[in-house]
N, C-alpha and C positions, 0 to 999 in steps of 0.2 A: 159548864165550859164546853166549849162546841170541840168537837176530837180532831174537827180538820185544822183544826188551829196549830201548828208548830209549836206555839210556846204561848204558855198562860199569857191574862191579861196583864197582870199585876207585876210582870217582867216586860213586855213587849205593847209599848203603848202605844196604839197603831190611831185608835177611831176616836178617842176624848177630846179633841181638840186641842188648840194651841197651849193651854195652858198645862194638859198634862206634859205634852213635847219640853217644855217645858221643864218642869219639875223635874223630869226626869233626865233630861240630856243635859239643862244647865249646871248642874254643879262638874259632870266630865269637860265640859268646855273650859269652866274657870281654873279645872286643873290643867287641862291642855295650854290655858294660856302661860299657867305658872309654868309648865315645864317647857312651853318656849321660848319664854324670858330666862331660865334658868340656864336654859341651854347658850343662848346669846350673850348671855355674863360671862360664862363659861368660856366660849369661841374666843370672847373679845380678852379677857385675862389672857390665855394663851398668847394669845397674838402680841398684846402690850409687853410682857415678861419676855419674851424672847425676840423682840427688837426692840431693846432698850439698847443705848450706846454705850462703847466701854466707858465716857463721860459721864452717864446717866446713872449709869451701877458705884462708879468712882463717889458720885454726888449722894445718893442714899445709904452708902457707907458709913460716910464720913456726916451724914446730915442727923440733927437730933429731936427730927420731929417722928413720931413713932410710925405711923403710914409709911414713910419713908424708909424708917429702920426695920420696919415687917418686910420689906419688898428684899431689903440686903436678905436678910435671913432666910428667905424664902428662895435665894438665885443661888445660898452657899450651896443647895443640892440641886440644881438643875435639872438632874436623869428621876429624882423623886418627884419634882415637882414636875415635871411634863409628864408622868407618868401617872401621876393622880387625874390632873385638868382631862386627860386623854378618856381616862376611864370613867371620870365624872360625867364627861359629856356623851361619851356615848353612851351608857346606864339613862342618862334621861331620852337622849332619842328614841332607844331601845322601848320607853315607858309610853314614850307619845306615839309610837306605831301600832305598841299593844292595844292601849284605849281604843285609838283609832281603828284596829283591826275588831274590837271588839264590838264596840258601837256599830261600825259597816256591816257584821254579822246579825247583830239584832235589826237595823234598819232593813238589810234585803231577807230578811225571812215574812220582814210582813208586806214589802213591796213586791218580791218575786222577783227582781232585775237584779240580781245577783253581779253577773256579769259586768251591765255598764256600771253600775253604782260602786264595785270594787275598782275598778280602771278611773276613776272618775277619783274617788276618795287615792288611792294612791299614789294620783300624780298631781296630787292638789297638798298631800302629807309632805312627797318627797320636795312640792316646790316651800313650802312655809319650811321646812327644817333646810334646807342649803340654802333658801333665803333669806331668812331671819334668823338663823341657829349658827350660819356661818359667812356667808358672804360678807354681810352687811356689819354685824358684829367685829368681825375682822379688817375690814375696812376699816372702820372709824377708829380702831385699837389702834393701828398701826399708824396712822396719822396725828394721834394724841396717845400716844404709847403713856408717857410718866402719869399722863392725870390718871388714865382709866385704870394705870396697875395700880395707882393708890386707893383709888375706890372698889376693886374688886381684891383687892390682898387680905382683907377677913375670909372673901368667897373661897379665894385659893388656899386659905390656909385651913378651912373644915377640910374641905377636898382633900388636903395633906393629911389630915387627922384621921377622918372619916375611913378614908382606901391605903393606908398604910402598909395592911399585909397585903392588898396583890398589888399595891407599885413596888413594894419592894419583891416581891415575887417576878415582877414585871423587870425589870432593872437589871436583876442578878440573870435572869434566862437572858437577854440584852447582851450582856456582859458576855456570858459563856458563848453566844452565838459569834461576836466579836472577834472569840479568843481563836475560835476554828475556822474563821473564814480568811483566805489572806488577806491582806490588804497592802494596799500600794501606797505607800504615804507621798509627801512633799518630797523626801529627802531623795525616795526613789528616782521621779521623776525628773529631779533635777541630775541624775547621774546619765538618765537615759535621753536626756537631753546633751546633755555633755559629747557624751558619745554618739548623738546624730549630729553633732558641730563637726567632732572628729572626720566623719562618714561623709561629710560635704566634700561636692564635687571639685574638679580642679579649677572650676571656676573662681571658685573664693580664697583669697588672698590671703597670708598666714595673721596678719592684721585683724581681716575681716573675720577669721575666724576667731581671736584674744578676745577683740569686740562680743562678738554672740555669745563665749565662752564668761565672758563677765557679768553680760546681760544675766545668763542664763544661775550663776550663781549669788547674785545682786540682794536678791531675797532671802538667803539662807545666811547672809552675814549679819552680823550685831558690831555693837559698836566697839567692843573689847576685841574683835579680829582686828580691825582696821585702825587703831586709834596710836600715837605716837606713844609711847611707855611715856611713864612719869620722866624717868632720869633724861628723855632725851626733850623735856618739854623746855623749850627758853621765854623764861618768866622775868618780870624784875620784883624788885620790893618797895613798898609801896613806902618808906622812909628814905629814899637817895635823894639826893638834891638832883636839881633839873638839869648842872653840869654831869655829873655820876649816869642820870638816866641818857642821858643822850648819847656820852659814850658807849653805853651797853646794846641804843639801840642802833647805833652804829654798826659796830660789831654782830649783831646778831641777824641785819636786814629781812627780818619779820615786817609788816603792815600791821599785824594783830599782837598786841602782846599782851597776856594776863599779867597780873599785877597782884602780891599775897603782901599778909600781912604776917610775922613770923614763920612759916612755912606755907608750902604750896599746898595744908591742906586749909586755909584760911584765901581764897580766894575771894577777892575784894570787886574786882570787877577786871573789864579790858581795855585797854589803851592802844586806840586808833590812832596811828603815825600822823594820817590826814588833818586829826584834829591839834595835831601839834604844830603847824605848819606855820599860822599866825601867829603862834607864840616865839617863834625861834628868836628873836633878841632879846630874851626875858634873861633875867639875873638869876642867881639861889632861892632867890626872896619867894620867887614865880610857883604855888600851889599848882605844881601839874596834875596832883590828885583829883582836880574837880574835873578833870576831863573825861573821867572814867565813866566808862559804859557797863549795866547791867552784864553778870555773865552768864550762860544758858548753861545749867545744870542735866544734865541726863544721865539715866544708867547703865552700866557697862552692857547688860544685857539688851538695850534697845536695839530694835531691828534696823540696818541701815536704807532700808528703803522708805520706812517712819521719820528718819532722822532727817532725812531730805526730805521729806515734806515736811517739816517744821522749820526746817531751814529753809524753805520759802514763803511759809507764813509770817515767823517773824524777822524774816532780814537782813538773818546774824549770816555768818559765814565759818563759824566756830562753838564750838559743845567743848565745857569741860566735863569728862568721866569721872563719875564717882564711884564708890563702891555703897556699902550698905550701913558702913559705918557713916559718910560723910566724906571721907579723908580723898584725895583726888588720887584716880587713878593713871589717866591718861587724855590725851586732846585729840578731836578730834575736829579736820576743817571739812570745808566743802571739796577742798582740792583732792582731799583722802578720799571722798566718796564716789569723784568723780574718776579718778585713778581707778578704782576697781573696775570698771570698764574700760575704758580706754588706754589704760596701762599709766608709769609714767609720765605725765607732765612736766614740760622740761622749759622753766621762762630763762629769760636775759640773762639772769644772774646765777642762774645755778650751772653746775660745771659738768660739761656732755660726758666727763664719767662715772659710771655706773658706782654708788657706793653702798657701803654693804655685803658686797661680793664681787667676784670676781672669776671668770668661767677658764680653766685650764684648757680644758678639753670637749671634745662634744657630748663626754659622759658624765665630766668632773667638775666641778665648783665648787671653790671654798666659800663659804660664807660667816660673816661676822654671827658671835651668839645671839647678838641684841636683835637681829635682825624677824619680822615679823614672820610666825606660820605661812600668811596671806600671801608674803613676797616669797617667799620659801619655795612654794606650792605652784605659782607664778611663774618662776624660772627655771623651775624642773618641769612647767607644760603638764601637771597633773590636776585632779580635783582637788578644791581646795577645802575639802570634807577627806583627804587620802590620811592623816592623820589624828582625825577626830578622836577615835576609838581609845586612844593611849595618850592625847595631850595632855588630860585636865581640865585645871582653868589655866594652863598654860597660854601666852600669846607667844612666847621668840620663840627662836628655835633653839635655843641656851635650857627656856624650860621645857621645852619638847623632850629634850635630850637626860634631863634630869630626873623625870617621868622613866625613860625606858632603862634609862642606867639604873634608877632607884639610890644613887649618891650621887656627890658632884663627883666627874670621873677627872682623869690626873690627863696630861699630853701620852698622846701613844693609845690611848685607850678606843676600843672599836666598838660599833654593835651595826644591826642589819634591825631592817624592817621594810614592808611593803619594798619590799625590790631595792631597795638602796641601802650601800653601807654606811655608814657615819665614824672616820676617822677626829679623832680629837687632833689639832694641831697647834693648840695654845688654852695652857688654863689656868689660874691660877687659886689661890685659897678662899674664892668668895667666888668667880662666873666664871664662864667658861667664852674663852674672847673669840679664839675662831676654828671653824668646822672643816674638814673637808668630805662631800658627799659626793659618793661614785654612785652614777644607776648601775646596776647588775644584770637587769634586765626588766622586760616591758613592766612597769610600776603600773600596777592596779589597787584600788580604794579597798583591804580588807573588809572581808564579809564579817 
């Protein structure tokens, strides 16, 4: 062995010909290729698994093909599973740099061009691993998200298996770094939003301002703030004769009415007045039942800015509110959604005064128990998150009040919160009919 030689022959196959080069670099290549196919599975899993849609995740739930049911299982821990894919993938980068750094070592010891051949090999590594390990992989995930998560969810679930102790190592430091840094949520923002309405110039109009004030809170409602209570919902039943029905919906001059079949938690469908129009000379005999419309079911907790967009996908103009059992909770229209913005809606037939309450004073207002947190909140001009912290699942202000008394309280009975005191001024053995609420002074949303 010649001594000027850096490294034996038997390591460094410089002068044998192609077929040693060969021998020797081919099988690091075919690992290279595995590790950049591995890596690109890898890229693309990621990318499919978390732009799946809330539909997509809803569908491999509920779906009883196992691909599919591996994928549910694999989203119940999210913070696990990006935490393994994370570490999976970079563990093989990390594997394809080393070869490569290794190989590039043996090559410039017997070339001498140390220099170009490292510059050379490193921006030829770094373009195949963000080209094919992530760009492209990524790409294609996200454009076929459900197929590619079905075929790489065995991938992702070694990965889970395999890197268990440090995602979960990884996850819990995550967490604690979380716990110490502040953070500024939605709810924040929407307060300090609030208060740059407030701060607006004299330019804008006390209108203009409700308006931005509604916008601005529009997203933080669900449909159990804004929805009319059971008892104040006017339904018929769906055994009246066509005389009986007609009288009630006389009387009740709705457009939309639900329709139950032994109580209002048997919701049968709704009955559109329009569709009754052609029928008006019909007898008893007259099946007005078959004119009933599908009725859109949702959950108290839907977001009202979700609800309107479903109310113009499918057409309706009305949601009945359910709870969890099924049983109906409350209604909810387009007109209620559109009210949270722009206030009160006042047509032909409704009467220009105000009900529900009634304003004494510039500090004082009695209000009905029945009457919702939302309108509550609304005519005292504060956030309508100012008594989040203490409702419950309260929606009136009856169970507001029932919440901070902790019993039904008697007439005469007082309490205070957030800057306002709350005098009882009628109640009886079962709700509490009407309030009177004084500000004390500037009402702000407790910390």
């Amino acid at each position: 062995m010649d001594l000027s030689d850096p490294l034996p022959r038997q390591v460094l196959p410089a002068a044998e010909g192609w077929g040693t080069y060969f021998d020797f670099y081919g099988p690091y290549a075919a690992l290279l290729l595995l590790l950049v196919t591995l890596a690109g599975l890898v890229s693309a899993s990621e990318a499919a698994f978390f732009s799946l849609s809330p539909d997509d995740r809803a569908r491999c739930r509920d779906s009883v093909q196992p691909d599919e049911k591996r994928i549910a299982s694999l989203l119940d821990r999210p913070k696990r599973l990006l935490a393994s894919l994370v570490i999976f993938n970079n563990l093989l980068n990390i594997a394809i740099v080393v070869i490569v750094t290794y190989l590039t070592w043996i090559y410039s010891q017997a070339s001498h061009e140390s220099g170009l051949v490292l510059s050379g090999v490193t921006l030829l590594t770094t373009l195949v691993i963000v080209l094919f390990g992530e760009i492209v992989p990524k790409v294609y995930a996200s454009q076929n998200n459900l197929t590619v998560a079905r075929r790489t969810a065995p991938l992702a679930q070694v990965g889970l298996v395999l890197f268990r102790p440090l995602s979960a190592l990884l996850v819990s430091l995550s967490n604690q770094v979380d716990k110490r840094i502040e953070r500024r949520g939605y709810k924040l923002s929407v307060e300090e939003l609030s208060q740059a309405v407030e701060l607006t110039g004299t330019d804008a109009t006390t209108e203009e301002k409700e308006i931005l004030k509604g916008i601005v809170n529009f997203s933080n409602l669900n449909a159990r703030q804004v929805m009319r209570a059971r008892p104040d919902i006017s339904a018929v039943a769906d055994d009246l004769t066509f005389a009986e029905l007609m009288e009630q919906i006389n009387a009740s001059g709705y457009s939309r009415v639900p329709v139950f079949s032994e109580s209002l938690d048997k919701i049968e469908g709704v009955l559109y007045i329009k569709d009754l129009l052609p029928h008006l000379h019909q007898d008893d005999s007259f099946r007005w039942q078959s004119l009933l419309r599908p009725a859109f079911f949702i959950p108290e907790n839907k977001k009202v800015d979700d609800l309107l967009q479903d109310f113009q996908k499918r057409r309706v103009h009305m949601a009945i509110v359910v709870d969890e059992y099924g049983g109906t909770r409350g209604l909810v229209t387009l007109e209620d959604i559109i009210e949270e913005i722009f206030g009160d809606i006042n047509d032909e037939f409704d009467d220009d005064t105000p009900t529900g309450y009634r304003r004494e004073d510039e500090r004082t207002v009695v209000f009905e128990g029945k009457v919702p947190i939302t309108d509550v909140c609304r005519v005292l001009n504060v956030d309508a998150t100012t008594f989040e912290a203490v409702q419950g699942d309260s929606e009136s202000l009856g169970g507001l009040l029932l919440e901070l008394f902790s019993r039904l309280p008697k007439a005469g009975d007082e309490t205070s919160y957030a800057g306002f005191n709350f005098h009882i001024v009628s109640a009886d053995d079962k709700r509490i009919n009407e309030v009177r609420v004084i500000r004390n002074s500037v009402a702000v949303t407790p910390s």
